[in-house]
C-alpha positions as CSV (number, residue, x, y, z in Angstrom):
1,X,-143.4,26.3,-69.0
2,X,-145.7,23.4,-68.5
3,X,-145.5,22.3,-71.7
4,X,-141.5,22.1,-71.4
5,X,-141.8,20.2,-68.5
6,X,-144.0,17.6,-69.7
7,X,-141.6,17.1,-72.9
8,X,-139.0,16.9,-70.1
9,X,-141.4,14.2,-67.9
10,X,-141.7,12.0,-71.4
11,X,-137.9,11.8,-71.9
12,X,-137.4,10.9,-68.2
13,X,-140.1,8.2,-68.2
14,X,-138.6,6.7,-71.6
15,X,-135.0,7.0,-70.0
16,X,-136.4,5.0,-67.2
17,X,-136.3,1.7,-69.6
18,X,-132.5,2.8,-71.1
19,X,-130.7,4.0,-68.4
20,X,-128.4,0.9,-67.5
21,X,-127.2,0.7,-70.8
22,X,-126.6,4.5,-70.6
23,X,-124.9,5.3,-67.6
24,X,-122.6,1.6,-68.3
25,X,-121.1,3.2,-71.6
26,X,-120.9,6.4,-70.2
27,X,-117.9,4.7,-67.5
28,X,-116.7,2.6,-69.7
29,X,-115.9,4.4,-72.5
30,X,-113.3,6.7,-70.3
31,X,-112.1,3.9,-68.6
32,X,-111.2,2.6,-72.2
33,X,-110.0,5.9,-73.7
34,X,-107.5,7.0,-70.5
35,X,-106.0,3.1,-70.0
36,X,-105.6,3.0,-73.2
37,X,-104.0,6.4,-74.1
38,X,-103.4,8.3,-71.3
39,X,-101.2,5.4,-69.5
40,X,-100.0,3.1,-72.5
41,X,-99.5,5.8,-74.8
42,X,-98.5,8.4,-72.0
43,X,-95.9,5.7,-70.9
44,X,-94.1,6.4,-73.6
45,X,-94.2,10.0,-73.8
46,X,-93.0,10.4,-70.4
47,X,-89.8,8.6,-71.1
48,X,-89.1,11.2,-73.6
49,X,-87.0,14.3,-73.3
50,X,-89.5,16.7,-72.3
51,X,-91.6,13.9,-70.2
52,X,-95.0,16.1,-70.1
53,X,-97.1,18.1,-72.8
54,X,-97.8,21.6,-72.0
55,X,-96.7,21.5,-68.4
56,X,-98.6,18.4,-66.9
57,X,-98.5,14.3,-67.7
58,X,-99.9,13.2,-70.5
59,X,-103.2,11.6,-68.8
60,X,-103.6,14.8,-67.3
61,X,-103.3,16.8,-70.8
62,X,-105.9,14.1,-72.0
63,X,-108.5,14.1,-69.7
64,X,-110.5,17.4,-70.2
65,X,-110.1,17.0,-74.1
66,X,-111.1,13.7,-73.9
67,X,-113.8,14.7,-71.3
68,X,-115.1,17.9,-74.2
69,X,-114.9,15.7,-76.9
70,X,-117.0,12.8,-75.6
71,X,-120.0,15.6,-75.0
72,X,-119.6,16.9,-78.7
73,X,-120.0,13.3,-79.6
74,X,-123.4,12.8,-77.3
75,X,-124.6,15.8,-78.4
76,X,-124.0,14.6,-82.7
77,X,-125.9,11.0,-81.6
78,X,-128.7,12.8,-79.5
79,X,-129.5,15.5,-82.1
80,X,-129.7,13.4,-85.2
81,X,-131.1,9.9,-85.0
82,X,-133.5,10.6,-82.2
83,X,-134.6,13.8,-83.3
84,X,-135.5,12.8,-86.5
85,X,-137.2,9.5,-85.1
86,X,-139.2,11.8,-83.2
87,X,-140.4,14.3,-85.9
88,X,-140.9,12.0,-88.7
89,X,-140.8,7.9,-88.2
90,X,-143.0,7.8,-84.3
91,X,-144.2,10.9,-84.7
92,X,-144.2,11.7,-80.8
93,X,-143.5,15.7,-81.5
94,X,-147.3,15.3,-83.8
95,X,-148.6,13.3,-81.3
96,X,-147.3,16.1,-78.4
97,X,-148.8,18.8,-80.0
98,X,-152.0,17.4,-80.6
99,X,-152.0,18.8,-77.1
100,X,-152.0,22.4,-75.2
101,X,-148.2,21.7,-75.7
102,X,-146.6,23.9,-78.8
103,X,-143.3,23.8,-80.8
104,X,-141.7,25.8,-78.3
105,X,-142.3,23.7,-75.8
106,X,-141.3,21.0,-77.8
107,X,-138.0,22.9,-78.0
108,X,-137.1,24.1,-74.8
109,X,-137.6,20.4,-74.0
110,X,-135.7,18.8,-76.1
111,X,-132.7,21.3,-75.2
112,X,-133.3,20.6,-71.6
113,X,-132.8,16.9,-71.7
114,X,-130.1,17.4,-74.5
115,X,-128.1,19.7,-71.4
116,X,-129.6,16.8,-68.9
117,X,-128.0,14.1,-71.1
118,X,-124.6,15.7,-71.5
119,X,-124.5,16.6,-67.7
120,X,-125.1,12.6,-66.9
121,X,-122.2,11.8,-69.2
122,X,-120.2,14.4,-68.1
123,X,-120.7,13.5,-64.2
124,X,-119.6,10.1,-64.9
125,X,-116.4,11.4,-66.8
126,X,-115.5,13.5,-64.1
127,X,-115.9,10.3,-61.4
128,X,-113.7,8.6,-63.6
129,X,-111.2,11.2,-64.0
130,X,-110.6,11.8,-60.4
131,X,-110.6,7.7,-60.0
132,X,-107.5,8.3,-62.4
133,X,-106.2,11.0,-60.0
134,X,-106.7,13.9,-63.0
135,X,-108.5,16.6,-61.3
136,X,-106.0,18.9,-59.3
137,X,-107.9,21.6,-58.7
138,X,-111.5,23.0,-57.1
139,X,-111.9,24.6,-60.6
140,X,-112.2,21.1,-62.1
141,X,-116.1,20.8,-61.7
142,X,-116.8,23.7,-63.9
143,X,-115.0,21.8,-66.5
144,X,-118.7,19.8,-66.2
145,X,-120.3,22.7,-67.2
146,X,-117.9,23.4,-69.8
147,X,-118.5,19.9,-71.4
148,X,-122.0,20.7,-71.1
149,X,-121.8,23.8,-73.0
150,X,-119.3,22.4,-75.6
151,X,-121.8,19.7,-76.4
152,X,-125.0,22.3,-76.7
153,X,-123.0,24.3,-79.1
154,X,-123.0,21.1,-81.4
155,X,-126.8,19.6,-80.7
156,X,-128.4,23.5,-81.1
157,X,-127.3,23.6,-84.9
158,X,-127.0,19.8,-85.4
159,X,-130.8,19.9,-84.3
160,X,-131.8,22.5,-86.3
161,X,-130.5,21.0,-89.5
162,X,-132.0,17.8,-88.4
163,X,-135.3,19.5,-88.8
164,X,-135.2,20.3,-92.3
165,X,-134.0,16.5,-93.3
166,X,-136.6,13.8,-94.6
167,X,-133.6,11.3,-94.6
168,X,-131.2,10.0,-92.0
169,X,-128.4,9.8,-95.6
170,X,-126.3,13.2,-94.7
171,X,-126.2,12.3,-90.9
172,X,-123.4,9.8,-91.3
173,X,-121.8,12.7,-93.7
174,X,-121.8,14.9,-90.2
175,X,-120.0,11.9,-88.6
176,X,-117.5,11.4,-91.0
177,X,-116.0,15.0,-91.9
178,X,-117.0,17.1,-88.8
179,X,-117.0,15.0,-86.0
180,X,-114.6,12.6,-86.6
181,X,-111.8,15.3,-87.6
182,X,-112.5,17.2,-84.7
183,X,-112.2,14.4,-82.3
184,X,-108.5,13.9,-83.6
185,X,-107.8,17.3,-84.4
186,X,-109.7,19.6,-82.1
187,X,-106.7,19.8,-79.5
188,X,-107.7,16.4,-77.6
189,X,-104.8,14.5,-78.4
190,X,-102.0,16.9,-78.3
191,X,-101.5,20.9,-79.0
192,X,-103.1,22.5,-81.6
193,X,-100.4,24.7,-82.1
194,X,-98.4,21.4,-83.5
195,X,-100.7,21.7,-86.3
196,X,-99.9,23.7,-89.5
197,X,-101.4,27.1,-89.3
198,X,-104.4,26.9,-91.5
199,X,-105.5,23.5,-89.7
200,X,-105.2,25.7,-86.8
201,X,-107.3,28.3,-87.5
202,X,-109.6,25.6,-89.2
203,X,-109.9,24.3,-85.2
204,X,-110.5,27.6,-83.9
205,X,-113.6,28.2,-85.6
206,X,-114.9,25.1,-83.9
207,X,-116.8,24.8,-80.6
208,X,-114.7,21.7,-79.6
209,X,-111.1,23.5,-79.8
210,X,-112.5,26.2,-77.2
211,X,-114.0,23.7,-75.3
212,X,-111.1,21.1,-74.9
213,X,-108.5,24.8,-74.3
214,X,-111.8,25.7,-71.6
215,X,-111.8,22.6,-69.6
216,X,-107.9,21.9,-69.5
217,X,-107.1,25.1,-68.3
218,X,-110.0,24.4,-65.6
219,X,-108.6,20.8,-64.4
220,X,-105.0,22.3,-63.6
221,X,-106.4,25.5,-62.1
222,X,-105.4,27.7,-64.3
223,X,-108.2,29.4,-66.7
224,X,-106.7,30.3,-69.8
225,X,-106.1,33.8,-70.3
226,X,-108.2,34.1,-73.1
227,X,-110.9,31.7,-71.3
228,X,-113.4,34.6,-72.2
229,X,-113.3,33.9,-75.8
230,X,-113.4,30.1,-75.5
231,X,-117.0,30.6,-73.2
232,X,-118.0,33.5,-75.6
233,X,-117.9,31.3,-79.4
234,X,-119.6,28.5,-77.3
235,X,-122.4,30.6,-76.2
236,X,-122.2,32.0,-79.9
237,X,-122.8,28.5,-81.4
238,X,-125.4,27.2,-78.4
239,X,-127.2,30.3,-79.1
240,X,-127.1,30.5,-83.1
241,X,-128.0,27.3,-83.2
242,X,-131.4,28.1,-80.8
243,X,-132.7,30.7,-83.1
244,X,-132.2,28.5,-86.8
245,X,-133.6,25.2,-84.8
246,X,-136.9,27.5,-83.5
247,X,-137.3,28.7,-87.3
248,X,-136.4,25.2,-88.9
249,X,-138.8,22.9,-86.2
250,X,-142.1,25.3,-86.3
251,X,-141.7,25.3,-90.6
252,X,-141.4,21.1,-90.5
253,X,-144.0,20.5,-87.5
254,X,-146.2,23.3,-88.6
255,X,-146.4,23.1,-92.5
């Protein structure tokens, strides 16, 4: 436990020197993203026949995807470039356990300021949403901890494949055809049941579709009836993902 915490104290004492840059993109990127789309392109939408998707506005629809989504991107930039700067070009994690600390305390660390991260973001999403006048409902601040857990599910595993790498080449691979076709068709932008059937299944099997379905039906105040499926594959992936990254960290730090 000691050992986690001082992991924890070294990423809190670097994040003292970055945290202006930080916390400035994480309220300007959703000021950006609902402007943009959930008044100029909800604008439009509402002057069509039905006037709302799903039940609510349009900015209200977008919110918790957008709010999901953001922490599955976090959690793909905080597993991958820092991760491996840590293990293999500064070599803090040999320089840690050149101490009493070990690779599990190493671990549990790292996936306590990875949840630490995502909760910042998340926090300042959620003060942005209710600045747009999103959140209707007491419910709405579990959909932090629903963000939280959607972007764990995507570090664990990301992390543990980051382990096994001795070059940063696939990482942009990760970007490309997982992250970015999630983002715009993981259920963020409209309903994944407007998607052909195998696409649809295709988002199922991600962490991102339960997570956006999760948090929307916790902003409205209305958990989704199947709301204990969507928590169970996050926990699923957040927890699979623990396991390979303990196995694939102690192989790479302790040969």
């Amino acid at each position: 436990m000691t050992g986690t915490l001082r992991v924890l104290e070294h990423h809190l004492l670097v994040y003292r020197r970055t945290w202006k840059g930080s916390v400035f993109v994480s309220f300007v990127s959703p000021i950006l993203f609902l402007g943009a789309m959930g008044f100029g392109l909800g604008s439009l939408i509402s002057r069509g026949p039905s006037r709302t998707v799903d039940g609510v506005s349009y900015l209200a629809f977008l919110a918790p995807g957008l709010l999901a989504a953001t922490a599955m991107q976090s959690a793909y930039v905080e597993a991958t470039y820092p991760i491996m700067a840590r293990i293999q070009w500064l070599r803090t994690y040999e320089g840690m356990l050149a101490t009493p600390i070990g690779v599990l305390d190493v671990l549990a660390g790292e996936f306590g300021w990875l949840a630490l991260r995502l909760a910042l973001g998340s926090c300042a999403f959620f003060l942005v949403m209710l600045l747009f006048g999103t959140v209707h409902s007491g419910l709405a601040l579990l959909a932090i901890l629903v963000a939280v857990l959607t972007g764990l599910a995507f570090a664990t595993p990301i992390l543990a494949f980051t382990a096994t790498q001795r070059k940063d080449t696939s990482f942009p691979f990760i970007g490309r055809f997982l992250i970015t076709p999630l983002f715009l068709l993981g259920g963020v932008f409209f309903p994944i049941h407007q998607l052909p059937q195998l696409v649809q299944g295709i988002a199922w099997l991600t962490p991102l579709a339960h997570g956006v379905a999760l948090a929307r039906g916790l902003l409205v105040g209305q958990a989704p009836p199947s709301a204990g499926l969507h928590l169970a594959v996050l926990l699923a992936y957040a927890a699979i993902g623990v396991v390979v990254a303990r196995v694939t960290l102690q192989r790479r730090l302790v040969p």
